[in-house]
N, CA, C and O atoms as a GROMACS GRO file, in nm:
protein
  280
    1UNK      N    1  -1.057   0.061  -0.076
    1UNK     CA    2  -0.934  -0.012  -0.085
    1UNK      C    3  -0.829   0.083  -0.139
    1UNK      O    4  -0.859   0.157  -0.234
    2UNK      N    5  -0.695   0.086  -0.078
    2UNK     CA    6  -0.617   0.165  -0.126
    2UNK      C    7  -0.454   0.100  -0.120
    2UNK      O    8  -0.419  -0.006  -0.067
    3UNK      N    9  -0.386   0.183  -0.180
    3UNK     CA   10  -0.260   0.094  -0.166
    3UNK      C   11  -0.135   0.194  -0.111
    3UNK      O   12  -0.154   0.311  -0.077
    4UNK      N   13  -0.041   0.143  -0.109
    4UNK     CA   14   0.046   0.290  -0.046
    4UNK      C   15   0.099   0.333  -0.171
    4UNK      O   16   0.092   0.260  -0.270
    5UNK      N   17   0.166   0.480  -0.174
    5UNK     CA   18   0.223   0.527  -0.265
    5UNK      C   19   0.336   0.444  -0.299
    5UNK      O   20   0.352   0.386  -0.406
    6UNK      N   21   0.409   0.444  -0.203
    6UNK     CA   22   0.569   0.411  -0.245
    6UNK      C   23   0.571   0.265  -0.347
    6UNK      O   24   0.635   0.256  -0.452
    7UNK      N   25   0.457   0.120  -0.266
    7UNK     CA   26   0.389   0.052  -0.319
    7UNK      C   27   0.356   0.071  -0.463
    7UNK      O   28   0.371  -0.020  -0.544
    8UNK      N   29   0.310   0.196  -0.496
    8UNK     CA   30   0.228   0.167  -0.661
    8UNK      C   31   0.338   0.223  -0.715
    8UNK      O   32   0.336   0.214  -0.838
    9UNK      N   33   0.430   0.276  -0.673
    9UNK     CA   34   0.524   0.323  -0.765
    9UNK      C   35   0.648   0.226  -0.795
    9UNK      O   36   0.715   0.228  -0.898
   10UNK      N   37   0.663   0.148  -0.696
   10UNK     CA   38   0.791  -0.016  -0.692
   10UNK      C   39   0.695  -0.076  -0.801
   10UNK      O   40   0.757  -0.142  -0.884
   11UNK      N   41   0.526  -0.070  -0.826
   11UNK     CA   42   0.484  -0.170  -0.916
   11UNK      C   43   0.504  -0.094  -1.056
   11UNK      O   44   0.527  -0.154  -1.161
   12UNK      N   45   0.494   0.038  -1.046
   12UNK     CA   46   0.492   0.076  -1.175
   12UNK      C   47   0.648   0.070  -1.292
   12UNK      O   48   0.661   0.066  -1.415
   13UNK      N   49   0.754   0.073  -1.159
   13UNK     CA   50   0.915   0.053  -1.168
   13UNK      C   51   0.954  -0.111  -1.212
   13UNK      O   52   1.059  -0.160  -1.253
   14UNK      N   53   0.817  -0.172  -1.183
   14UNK     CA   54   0.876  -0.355  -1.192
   14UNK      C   55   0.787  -0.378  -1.317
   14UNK      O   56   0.784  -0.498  -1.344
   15UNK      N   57   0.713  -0.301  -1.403
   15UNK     CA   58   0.653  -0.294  -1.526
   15UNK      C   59   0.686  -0.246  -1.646
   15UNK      O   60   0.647  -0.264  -1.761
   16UNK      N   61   0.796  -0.153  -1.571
   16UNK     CA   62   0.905  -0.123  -1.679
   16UNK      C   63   0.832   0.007  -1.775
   16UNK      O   64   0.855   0.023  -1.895
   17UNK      N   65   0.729   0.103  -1.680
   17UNK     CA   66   0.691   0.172  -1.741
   17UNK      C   67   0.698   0.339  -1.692
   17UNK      O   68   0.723   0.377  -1.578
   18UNK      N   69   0.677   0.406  -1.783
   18UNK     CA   70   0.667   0.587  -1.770
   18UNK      C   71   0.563   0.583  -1.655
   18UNK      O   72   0.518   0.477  -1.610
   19UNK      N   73   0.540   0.664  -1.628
   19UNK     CA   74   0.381   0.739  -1.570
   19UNK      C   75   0.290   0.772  -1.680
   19UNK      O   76   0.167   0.785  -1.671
   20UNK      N   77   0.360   0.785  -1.781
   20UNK     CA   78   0.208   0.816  -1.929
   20UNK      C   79   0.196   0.691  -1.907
   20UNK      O   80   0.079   0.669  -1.874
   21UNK      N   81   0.290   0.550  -1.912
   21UNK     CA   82   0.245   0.438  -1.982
   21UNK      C   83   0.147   0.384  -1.906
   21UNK      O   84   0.041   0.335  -1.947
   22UNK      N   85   0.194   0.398  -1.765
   22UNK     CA   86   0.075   0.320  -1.645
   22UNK      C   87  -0.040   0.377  -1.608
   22UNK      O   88  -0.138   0.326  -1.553
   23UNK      N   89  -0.019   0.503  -1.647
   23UNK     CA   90  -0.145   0.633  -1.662
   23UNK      C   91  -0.235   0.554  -1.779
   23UNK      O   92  -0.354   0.528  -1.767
   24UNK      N   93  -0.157   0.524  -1.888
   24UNK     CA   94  -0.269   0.445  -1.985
   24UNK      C   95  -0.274   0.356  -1.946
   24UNK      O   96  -0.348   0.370  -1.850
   25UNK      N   97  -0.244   0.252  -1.950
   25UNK     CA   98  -0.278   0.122  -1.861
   25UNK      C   99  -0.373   0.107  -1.780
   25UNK      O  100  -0.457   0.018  -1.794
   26UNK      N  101  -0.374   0.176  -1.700
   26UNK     CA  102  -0.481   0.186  -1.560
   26UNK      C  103  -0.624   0.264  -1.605
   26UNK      O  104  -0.736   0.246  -1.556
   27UNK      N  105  -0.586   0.359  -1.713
   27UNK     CA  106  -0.660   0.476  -1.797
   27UNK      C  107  -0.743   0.574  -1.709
   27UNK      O  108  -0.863   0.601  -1.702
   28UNK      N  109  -0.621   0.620  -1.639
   28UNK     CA  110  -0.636   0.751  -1.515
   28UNK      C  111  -0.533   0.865  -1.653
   28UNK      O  112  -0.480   0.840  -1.761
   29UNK      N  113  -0.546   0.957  -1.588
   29UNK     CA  114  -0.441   1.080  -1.628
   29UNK      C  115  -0.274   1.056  -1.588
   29UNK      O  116  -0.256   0.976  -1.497
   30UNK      N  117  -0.174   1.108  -1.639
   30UNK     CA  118   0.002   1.123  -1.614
   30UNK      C  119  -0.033   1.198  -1.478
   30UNK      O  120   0.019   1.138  -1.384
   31UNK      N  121  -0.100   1.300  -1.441
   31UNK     CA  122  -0.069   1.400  -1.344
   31UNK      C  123  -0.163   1.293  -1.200
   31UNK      O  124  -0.138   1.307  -1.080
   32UNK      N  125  -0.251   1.210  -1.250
   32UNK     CA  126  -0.335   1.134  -1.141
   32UNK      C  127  -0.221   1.046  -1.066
   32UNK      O  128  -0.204   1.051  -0.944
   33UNK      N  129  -0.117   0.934  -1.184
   33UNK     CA  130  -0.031   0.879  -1.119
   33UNK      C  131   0.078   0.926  -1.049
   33UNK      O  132   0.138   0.859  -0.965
   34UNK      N  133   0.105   1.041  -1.082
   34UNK     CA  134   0.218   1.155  -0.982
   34UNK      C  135   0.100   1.194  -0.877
   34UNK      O  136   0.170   1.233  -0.784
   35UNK      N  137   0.028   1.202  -0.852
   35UNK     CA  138  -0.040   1.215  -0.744
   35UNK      C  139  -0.040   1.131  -0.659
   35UNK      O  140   0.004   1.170  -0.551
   36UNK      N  141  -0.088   0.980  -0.666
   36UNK     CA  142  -0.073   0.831  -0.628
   36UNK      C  143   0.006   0.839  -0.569
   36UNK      O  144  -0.019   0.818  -0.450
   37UNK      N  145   0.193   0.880  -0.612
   37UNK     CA  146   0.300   0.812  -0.585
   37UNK      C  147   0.362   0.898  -0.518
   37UNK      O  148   0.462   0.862  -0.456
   38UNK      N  149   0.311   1.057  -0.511
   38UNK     CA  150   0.326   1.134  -0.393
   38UNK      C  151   0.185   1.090  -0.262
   38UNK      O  152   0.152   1.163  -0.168
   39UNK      N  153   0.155   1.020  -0.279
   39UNK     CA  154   0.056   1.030  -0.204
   39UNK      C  155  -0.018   1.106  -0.131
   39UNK      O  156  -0.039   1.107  -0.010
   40UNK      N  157  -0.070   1.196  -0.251
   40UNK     CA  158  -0.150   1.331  -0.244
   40UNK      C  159  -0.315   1.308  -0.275
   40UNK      O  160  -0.414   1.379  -0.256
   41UNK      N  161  -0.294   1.170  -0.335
   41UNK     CA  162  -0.441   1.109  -0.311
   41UNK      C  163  -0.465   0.984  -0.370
   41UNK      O  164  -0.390   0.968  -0.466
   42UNK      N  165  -0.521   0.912  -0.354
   42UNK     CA  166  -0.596   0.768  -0.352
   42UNK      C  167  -0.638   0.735  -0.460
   42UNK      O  168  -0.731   0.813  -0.481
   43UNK      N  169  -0.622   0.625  -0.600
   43UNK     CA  170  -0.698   0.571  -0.641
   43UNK      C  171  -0.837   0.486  -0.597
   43UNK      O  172  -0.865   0.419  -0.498
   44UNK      N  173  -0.899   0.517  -0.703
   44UNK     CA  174  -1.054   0.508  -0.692
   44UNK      C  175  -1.022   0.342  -0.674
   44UNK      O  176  -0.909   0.295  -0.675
   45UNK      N  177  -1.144   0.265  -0.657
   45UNK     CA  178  -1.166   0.121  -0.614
   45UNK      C  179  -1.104   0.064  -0.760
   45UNK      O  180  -1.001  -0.003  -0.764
   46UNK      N  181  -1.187   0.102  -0.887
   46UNK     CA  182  -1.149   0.101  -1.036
   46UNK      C  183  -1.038   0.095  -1.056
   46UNK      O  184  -0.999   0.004  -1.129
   47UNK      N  185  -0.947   0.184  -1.003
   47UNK     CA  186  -0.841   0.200  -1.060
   47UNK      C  187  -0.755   0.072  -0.961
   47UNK      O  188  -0.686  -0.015  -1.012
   48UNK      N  189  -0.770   0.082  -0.867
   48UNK     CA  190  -0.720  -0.091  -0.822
   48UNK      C  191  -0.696  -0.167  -0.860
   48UNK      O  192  -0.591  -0.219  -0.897
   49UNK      N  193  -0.872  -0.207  -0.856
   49UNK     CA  194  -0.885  -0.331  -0.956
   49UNK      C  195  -0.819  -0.324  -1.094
   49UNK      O  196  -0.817  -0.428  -1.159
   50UNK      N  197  -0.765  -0.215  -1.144
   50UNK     CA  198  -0.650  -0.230  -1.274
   50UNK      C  199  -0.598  -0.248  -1.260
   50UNK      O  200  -0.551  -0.316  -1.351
   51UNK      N  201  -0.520  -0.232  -1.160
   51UNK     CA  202  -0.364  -0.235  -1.078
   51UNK      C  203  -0.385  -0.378  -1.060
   51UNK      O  204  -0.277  -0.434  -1.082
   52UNK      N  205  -0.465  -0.450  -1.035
   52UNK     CA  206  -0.440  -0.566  -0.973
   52UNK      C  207  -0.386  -0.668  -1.123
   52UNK      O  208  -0.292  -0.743  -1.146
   53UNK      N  209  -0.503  -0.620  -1.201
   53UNK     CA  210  -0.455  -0.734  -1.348
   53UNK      C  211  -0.363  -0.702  -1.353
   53UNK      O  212  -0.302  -0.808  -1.349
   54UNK      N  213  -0.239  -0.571  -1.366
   54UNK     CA  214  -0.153  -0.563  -1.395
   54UNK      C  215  -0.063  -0.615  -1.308
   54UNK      O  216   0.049  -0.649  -1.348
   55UNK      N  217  -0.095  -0.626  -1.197
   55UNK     CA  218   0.025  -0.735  -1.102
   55UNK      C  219   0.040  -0.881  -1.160
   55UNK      O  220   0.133  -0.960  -1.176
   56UNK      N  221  -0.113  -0.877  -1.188
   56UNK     CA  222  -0.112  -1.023  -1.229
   56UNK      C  223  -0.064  -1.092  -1.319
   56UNK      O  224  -0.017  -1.206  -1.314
   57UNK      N  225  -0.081  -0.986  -1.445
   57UNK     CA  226   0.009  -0.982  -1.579
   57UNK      C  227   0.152  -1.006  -1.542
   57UNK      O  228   0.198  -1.119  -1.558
   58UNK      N  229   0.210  -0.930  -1.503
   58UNK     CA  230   0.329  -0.918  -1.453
   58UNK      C  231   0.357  -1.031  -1.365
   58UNK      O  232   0.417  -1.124  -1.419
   59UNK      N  233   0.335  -1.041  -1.272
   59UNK     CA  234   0.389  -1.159  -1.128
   59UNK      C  235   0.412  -1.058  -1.052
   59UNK      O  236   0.516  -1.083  -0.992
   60UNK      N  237   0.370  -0.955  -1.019
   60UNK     CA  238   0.457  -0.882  -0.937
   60UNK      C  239   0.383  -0.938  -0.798
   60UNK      O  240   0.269  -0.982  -0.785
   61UNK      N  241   0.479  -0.923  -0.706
   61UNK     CA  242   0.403  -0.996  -0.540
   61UNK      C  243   0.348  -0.831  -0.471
   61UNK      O  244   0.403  -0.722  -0.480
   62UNK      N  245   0.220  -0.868  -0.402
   62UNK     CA  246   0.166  -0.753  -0.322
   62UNK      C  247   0.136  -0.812  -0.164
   62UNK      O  248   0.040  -0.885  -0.134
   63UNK      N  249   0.221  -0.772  -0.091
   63UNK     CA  250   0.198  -0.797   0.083
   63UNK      C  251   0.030  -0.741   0.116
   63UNK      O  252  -0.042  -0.657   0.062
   64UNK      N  253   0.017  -0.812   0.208
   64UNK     CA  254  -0.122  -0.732   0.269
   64UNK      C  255  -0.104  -0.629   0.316
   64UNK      O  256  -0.187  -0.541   0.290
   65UNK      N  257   0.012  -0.596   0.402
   65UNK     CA  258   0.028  -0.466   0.474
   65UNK      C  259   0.030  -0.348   0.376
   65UNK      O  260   0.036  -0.237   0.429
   66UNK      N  261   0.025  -0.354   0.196
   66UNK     CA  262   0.045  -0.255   0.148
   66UNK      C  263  -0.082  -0.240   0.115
   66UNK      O  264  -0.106  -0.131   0.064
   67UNK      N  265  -0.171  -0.312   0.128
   67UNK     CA  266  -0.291  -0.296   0.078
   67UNK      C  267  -0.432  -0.231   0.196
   67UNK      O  268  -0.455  -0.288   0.303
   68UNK      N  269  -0.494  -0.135   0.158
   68UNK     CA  270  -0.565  -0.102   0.270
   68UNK      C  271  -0.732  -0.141   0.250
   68UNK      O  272  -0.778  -0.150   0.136
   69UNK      N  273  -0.800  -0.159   0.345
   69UNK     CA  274  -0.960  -0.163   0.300
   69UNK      C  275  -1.013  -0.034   0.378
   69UNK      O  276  -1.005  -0.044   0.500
   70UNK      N  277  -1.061   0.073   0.333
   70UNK     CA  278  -1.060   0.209   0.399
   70UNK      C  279  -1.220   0.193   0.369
   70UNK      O  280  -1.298   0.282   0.402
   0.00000   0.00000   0.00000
């Protein structure tokens, strides 16, 4: 499962947070989420499923089309 870059980065912008902060949050590395949001590579399934509580926390809305099952 993967999500698009541009995607995790509108969520990380609607959380009102750094890249350290969502880097902790998710509890990946600062340089993993600049990776993500260049989309230079993929969060793990794990790290998703973090992403997801944190939508959930939040309200943030996620389309299907941003979401992939790879």
């Amino acid at each position: 499962m993967s999500i698009t870059a541009e995607k995790l980065k509108q969520i990380r912008l609607e959380c009102c947070m750094s890249q350290a902060e969502f880097a902790a949050a998710l509890g990946v590395t600062k340089p993993s989420i600049s990776y993500y949001e260049r989309g230079k590579r993929q969060p793990s399934f794990k790290t998703v499923r973090k992403l997801f509580a944190l939508v959930k926390k939040y309200g943030i809305k996620v389309k299907l089309p941003e979401i992939r099952i790879d």
